[in-house]
C-alpha positions in Angstrom: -76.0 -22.3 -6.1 -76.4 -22.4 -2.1 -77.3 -19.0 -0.3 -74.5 -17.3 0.6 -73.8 -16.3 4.2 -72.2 -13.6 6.2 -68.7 -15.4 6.8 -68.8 -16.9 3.1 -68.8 -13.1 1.8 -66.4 -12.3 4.1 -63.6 -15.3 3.2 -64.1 -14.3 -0.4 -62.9 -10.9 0.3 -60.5 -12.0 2.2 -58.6 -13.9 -0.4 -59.7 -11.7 -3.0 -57.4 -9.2 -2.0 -54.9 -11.5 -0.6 -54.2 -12.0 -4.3 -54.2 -8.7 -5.1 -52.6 -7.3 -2.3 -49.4 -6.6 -3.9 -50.7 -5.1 -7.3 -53.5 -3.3 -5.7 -51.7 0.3 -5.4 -51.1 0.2 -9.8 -53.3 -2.5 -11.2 -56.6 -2.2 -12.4 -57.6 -3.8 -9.2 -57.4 -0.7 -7.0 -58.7 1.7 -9.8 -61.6 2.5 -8.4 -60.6 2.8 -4.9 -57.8 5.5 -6.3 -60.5 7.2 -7.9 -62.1 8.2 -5.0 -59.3 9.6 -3.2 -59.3 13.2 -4.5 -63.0 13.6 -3.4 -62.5 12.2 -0.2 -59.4 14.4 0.7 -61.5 17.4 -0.8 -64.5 16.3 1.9 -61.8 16.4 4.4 -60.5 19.8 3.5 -63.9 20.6 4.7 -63.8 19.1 8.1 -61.9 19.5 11.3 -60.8 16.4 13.1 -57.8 15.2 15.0 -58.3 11.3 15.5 -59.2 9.2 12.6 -60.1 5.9 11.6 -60.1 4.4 8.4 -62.3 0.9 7.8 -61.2 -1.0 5.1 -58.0 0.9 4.8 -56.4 -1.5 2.3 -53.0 -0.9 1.2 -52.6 2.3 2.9 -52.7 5.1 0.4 -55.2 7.3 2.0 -54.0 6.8 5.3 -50.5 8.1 3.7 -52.0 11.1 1.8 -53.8 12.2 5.3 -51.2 11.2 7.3 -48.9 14.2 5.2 -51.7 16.5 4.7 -53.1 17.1 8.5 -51.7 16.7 11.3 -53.8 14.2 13.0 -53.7 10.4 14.5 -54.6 7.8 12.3 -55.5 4.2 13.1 -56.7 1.8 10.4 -57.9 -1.2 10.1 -58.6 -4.3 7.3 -59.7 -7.2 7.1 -56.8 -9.1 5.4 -53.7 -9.2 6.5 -51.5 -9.1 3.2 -52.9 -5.7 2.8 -52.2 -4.3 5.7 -48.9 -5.3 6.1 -48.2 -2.9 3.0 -49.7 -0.7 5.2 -47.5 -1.0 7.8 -44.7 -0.6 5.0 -45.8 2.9 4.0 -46.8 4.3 7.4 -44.4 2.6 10.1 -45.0 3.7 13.6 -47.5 6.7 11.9 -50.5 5.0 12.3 -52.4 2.3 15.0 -52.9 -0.4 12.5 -55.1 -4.1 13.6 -56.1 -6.8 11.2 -60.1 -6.8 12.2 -63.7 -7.3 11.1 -65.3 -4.4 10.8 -68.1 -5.4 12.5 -65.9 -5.7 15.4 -63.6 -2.8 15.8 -60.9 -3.4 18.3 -61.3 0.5 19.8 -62.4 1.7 23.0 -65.8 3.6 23.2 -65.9 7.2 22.1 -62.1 7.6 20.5 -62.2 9.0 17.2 -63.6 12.5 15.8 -63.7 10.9 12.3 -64.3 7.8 10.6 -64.1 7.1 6.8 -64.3 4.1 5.0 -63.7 4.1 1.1 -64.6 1.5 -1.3 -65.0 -1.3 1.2 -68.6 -0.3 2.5 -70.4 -2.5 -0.4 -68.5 -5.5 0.7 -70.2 -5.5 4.4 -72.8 -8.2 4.5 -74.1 -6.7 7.7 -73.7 -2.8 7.3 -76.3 -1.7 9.7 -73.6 -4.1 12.2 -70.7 -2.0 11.2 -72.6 1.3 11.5 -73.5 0.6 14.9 -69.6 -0.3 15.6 -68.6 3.2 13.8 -71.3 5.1 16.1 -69.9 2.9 19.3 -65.6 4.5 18.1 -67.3 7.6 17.8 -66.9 10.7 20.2 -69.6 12.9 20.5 -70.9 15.3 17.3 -68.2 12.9 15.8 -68.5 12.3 11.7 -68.5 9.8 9.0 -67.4 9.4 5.3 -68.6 6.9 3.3 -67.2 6.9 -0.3 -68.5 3.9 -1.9 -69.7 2.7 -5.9 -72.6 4.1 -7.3 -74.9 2.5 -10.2 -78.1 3.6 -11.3 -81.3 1.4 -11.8 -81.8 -0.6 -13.8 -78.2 -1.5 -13.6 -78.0 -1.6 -10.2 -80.0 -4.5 -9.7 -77.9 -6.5 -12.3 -74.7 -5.7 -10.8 -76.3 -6.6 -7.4 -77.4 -10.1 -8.9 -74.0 -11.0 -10.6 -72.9 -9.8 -6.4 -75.2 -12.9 -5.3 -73.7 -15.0 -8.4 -70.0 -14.4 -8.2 -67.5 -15.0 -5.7 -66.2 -11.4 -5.5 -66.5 -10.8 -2.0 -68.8 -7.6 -2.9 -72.5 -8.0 -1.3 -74.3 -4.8 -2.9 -74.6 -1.1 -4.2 -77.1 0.7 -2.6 -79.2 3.6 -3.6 -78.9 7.2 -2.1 -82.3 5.8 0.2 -81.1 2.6 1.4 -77.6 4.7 2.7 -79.7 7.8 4.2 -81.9 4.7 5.7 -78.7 3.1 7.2 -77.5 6.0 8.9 -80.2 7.2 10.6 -81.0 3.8 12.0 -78.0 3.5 12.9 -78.9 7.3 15.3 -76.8 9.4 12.6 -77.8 12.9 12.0 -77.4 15.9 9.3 -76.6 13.5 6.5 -75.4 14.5 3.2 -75.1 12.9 0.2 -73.5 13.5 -3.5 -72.1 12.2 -6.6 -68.5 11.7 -6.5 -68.3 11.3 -10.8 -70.3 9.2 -12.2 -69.6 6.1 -10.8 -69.4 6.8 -6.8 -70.5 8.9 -4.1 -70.0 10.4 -0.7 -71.9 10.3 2.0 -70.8 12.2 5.3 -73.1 12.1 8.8 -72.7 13.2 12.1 -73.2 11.5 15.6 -75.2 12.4 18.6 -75.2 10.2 21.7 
């Protein structure tokens, strides 16, 4: 099998959850993604913000669960359309949502206070790309969540091979050092990291410009 590039990743995302667009929010699909949003809520309970962005917001459920918890601006934004477009469903006029590549956000400099992305970090073929864009939407002492799969070794390295292999659209798990390298290469500060269950975790950092 030929090498897989950046864009190739990114169609088979793209029509990956094109087809599963419309069962994502009860099918096994979106499991995982669900699973995480309890911890990430919990995070934010711990947090004061007033502008945030979700990347890889999907089909909208934790926009809608932060959108009646605080009251804050939210702004979202996914890849593939189909999704978002149940987004737009669930939220109306509530939030600023834009089909775009997260490696291009379409956001002026310095807007947000926070930034999350959930379940949709491991499918970035260029994260340290994204990062940068995060830190660029970023105001000042401004945070990020990352809530993303977790696998220990061995099995990490398997699940990252059958990544390579299979036309999923995910690229790879990382390890609690390759996410703490990331961050602060990317000029993030005061990271923290923990389990999120046993099969995830979240990450949260702060920005300094």
């Amino acid at each position: 099998m030929l090498k897989k590039d950046a864009e190739d990743y990114k169609i088979e995302s793209r029509e990956k959850f094109h087809k599963q667009a419309e069962k994502y929010d009860s099918g096994n699909k979106g499991k995982h993604a669900r699973s995480l949003y309890e911890s990430v809520i919990n995070k934010l309970d711990e947090l004061s913000f007033n502008n945030l962005l979700d990347v890889g917001c999907g089909t909208g459920n934790l926009l809608k669960l932060i959108s009646t918890r605080y009251d804050v601006q939210i702004s979202g934004v996914d890849l593939t359309p189909k999704m978002l477009n149940i987004t737009r469903i669930k939220l109306g006029d509530e939030a600023d949502l834009k089909v775009a590549d997260s490696e291009e956000l379409p956001f002026d400099n310095d807007k947000f206070d926070m930034v999350i992305c959930t379940d949709s970090f491991h499918h970035y073929p260029h994260p340290e790309k994204v990062l940068v864009e995060i830190r660029r939407v970023l105001q000042q002492d401004g945070m990020l969540l990352i809530a993303d799969p977790y696998t220990p070794a061995p099995l990490r390295q398997l699940v990252n091979l059958y990544f390579k292999l299979s036309r999923s659209g995910d690229v790879k798990v990382y390890p609690e050092s390759d996410i703490r390298k990331l961050l602060e290469e990317a000029g993030f500060i005061s990271i923290e990291y923990e389990h999120a269950g046993t099969n995830a975790f979240i990450a949260t950092a702060q920005i300094k410009k």
